[in-house]
MDTraj code that builds the backbone (N, CA, C; nanometers):
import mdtraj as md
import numpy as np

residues = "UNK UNK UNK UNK UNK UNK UNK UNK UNK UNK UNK UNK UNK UNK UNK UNK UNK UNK UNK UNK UNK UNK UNK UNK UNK UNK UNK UNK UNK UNK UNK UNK UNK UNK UNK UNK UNK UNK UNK UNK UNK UNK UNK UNK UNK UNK UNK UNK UNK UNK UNK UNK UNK UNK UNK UNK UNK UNK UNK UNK UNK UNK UNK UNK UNK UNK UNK UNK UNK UNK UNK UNK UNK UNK UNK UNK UNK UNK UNK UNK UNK UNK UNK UNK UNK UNK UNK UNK UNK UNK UNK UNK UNK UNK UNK UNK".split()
xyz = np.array([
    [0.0860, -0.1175, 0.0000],
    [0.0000, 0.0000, 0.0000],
    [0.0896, 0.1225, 0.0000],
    [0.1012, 0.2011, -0.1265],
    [0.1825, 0.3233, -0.1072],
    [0.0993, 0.4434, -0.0801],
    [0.1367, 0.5692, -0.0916],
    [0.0498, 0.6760, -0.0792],
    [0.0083, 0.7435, -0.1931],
    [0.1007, 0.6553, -0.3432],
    [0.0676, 0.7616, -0.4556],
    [-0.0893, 0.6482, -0.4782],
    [-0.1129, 0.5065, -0.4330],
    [-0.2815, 0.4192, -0.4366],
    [-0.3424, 0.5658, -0.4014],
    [-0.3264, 0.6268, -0.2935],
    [-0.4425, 0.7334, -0.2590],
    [-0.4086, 0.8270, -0.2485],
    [-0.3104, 0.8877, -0.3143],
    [-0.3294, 1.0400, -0.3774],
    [-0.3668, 1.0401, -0.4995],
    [-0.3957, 0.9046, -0.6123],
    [-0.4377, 0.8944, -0.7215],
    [-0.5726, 0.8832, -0.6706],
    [-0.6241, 0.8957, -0.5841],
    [-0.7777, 0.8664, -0.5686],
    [-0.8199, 1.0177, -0.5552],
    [-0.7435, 1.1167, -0.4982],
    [-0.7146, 1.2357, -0.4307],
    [-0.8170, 1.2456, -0.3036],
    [-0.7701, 1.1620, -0.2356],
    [-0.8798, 1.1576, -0.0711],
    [-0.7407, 1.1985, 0.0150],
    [-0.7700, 1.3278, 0.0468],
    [-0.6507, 1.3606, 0.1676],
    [-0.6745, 1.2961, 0.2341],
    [-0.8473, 1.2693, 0.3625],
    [-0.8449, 1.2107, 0.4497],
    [-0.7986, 1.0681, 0.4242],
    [-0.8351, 0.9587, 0.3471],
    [-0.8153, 0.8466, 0.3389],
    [-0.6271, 0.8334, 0.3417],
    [-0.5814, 0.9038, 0.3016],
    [-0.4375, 0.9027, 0.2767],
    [-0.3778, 0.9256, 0.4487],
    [-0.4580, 1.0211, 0.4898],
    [-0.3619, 1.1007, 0.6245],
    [-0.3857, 0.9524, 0.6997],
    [-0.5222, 0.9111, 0.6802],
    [-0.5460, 0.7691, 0.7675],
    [-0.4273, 0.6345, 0.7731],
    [-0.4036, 0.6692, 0.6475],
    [-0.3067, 0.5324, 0.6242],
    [-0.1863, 0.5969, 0.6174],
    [-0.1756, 0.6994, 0.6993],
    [-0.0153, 0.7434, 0.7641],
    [-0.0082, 0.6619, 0.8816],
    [-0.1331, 0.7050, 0.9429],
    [-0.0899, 0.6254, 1.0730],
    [-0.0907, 0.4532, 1.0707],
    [-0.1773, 0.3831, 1.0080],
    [-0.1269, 0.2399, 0.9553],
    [0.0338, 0.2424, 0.9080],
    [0.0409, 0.2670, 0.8374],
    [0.2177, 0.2644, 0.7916],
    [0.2848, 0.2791, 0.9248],
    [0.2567, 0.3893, 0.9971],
    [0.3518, 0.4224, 1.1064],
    [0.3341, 0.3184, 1.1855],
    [0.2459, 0.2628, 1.2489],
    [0.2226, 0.1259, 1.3249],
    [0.2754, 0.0224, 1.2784],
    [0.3066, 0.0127, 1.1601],
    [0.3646, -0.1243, 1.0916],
    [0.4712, -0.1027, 1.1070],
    [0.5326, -0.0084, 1.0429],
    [0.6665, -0.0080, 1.0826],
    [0.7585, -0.0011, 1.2034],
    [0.6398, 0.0709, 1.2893],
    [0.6810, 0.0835, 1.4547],
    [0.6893, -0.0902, 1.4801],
    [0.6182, -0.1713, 1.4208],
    [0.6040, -0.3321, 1.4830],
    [0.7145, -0.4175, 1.4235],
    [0.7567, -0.3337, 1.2705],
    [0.8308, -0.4070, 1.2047],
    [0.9653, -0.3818, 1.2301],
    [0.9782, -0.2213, 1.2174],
    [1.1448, -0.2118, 1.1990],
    [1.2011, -0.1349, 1.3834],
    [1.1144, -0.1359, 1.4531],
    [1.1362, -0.0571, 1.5389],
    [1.1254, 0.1395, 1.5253],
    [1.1028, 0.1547, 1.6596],
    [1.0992, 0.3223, 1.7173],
    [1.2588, 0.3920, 1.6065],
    [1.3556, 0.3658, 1.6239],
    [1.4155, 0.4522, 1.5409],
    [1.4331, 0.4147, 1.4043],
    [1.4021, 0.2996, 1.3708],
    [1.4157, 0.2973, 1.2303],
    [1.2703, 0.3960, 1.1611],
    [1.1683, 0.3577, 1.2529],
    [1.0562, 0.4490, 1.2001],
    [1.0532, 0.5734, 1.1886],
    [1.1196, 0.6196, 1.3265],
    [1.0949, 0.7780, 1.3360],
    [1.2189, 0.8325, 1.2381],
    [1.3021, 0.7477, 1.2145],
    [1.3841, 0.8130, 1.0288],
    [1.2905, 0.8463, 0.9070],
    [1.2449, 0.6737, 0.9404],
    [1.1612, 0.6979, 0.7935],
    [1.0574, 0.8094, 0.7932],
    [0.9401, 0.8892, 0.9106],
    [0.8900, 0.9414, 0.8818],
    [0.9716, 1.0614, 0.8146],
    [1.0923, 1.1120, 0.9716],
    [1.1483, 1.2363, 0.9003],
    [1.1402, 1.2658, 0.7533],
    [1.2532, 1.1156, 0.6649],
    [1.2715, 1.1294, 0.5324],
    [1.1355, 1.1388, 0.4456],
    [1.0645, 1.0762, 0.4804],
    [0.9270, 1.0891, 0.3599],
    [0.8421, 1.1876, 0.3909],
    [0.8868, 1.2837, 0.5272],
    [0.7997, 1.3805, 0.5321],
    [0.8989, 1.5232, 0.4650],
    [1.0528, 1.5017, 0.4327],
    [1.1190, 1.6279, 0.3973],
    [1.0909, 1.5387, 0.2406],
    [1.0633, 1.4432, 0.1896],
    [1.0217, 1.4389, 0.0563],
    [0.9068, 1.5080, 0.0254],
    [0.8032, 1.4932, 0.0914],
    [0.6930, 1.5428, 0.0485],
    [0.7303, 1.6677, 0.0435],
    [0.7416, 1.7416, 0.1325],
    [0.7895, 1.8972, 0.1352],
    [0.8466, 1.9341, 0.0458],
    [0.9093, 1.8712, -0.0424],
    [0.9982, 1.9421, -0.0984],
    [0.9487, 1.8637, -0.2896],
    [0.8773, 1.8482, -0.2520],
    [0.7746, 1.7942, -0.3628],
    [0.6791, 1.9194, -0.3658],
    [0.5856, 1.9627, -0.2684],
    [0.4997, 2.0558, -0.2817],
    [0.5594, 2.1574, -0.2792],
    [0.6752, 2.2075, -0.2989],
    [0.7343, 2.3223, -0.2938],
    [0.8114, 2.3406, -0.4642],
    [0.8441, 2.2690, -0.5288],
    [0.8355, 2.2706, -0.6292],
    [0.7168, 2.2816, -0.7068],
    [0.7853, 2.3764, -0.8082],
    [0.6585, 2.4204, -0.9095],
    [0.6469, 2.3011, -1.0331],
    [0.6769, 2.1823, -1.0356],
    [0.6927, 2.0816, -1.1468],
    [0.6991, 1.9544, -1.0522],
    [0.6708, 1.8613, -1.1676],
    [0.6474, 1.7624, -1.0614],
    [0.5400, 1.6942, -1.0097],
    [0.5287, 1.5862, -0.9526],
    [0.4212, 1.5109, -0.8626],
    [0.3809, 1.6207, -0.7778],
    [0.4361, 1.6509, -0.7016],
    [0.4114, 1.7650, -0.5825],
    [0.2820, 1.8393, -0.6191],
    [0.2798, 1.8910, -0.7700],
    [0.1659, 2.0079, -0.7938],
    [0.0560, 1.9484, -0.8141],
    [0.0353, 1.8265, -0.8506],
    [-0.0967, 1.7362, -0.8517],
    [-0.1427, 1.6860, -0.7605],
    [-0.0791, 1.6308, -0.6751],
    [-0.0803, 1.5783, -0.5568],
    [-0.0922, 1.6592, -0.3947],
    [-0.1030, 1.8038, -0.4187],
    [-0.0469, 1.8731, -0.3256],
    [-0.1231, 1.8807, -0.2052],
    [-0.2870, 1.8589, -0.2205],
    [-0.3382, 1.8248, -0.0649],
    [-0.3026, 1.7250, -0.0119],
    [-0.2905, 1.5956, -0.0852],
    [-0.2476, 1.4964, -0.0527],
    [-0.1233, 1.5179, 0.0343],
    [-0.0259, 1.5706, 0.0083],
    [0.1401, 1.5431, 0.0589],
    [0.1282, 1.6313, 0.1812],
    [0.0538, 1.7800, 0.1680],
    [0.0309, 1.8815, 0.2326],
    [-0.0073, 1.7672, 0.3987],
    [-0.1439, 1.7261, 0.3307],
    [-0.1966, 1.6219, 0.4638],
    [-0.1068, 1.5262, 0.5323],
    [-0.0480, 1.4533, 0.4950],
    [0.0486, 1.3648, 0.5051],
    [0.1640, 1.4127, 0.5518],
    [0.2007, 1.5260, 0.5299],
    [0.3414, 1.5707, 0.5763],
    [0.2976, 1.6632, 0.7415],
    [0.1788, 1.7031, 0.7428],
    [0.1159, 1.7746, 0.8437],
    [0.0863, 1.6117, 0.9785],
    [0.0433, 1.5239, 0.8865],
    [0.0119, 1.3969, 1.0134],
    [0.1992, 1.3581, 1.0637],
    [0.2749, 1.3699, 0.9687],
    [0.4189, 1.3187, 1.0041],
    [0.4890, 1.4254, 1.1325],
    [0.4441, 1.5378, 1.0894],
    [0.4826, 1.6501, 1.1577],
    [0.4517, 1.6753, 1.3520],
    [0.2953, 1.5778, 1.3365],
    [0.2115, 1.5872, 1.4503],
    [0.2921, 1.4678, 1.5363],
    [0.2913, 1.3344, 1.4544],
    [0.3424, 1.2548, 1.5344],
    [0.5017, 1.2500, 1.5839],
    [0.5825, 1.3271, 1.5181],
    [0.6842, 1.3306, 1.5334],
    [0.6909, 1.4028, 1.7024],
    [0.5996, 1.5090, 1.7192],
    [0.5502, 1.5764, 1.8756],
    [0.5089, 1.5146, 1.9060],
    [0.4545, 1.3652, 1.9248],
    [0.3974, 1.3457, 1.9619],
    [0.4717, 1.2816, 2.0848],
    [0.4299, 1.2636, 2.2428],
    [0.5099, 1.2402, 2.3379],
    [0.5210, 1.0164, 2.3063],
    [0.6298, 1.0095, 2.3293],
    [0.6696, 0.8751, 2.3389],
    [0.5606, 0.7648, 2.3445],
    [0.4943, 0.8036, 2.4737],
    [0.4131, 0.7614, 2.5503],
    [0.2822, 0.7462, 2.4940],
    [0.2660, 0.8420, 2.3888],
    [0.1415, 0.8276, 2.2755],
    [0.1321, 0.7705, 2.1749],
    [0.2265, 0.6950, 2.1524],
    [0.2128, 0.6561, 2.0201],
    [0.2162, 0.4775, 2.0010],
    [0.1477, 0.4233, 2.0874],
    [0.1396, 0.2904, 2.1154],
    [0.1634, 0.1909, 1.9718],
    [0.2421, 0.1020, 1.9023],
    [0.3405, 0.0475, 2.0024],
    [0.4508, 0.0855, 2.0061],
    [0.4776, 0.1946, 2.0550],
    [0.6323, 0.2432, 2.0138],
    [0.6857, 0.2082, 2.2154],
    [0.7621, 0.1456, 2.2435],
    [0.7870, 0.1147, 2.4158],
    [0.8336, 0.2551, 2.4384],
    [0.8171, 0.2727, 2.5604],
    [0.8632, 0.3958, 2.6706],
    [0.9856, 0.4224, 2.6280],
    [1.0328, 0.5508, 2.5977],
    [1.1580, 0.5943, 2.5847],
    [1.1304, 0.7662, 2.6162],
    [1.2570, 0.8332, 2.7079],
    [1.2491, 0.9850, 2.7318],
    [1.2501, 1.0887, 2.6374],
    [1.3196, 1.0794, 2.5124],
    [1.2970, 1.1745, 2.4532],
    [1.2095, 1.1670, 2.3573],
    [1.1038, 1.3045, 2.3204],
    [1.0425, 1.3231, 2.2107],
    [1.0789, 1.2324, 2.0870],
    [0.9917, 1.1995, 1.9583],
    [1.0380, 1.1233, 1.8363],
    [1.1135, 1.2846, 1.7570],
    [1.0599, 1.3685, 1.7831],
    [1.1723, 1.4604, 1.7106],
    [1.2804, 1.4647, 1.6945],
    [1.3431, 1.4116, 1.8678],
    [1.4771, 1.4135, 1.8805],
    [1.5316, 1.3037, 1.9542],
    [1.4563, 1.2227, 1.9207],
    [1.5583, 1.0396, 1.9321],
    [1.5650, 1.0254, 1.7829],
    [1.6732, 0.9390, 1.7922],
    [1.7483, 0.8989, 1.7203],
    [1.7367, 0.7940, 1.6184],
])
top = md.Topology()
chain = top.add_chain()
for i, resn in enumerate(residues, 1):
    res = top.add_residue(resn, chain, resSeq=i)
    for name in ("N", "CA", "C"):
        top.add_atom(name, md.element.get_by_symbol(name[0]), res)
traj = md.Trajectory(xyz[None], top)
């Protein structure tokens, strides 16, 4: 399941939804820091997709807009919230 399945549909909500599926899978699969990389990286892709004037970015742009806004939230989001990620002290912003 990628995100261009549902930005070709152009359902922001359905897309922002299956941020957080992805993020749970991967939190189960690869672990807390391999995940909280991957969001970083696919959320400075998107960004820098909708910031270009050419490109996927300009078709797609609520889509990535949404998606990069849910990456943004959970990244604040405290440790402790983001079940199954186990107890750890620092924010996902700034672990590692």
């Amino acid at each position: 399941m990628t995100s261009g399945t549902y930005a070709s549909r152009g359902r922001a909500s359905a897309d922002t939804a299956s941020e957080g599926g992805r993020i749970a899978l991967l939190l189960e699969r690869d672990g807390p820091a391999a995940t909280v990389a991957w969001v970083r990286r696919t959320a400075q892709i998107y960004r820098r997709a909708v910031l270009r004037r050419d490109g996927y970015g300009r078709e797609y742009r609520r889509v990535l807009i949404a998606s990069y806004c849910e990456f943004k939230r959970w990244l604040r989001r405290p440790p402790a919230q983001c079940e199954p990620c186990p107890p750890h002290s620092a924010p996902h912003d700034r672990a590692s």
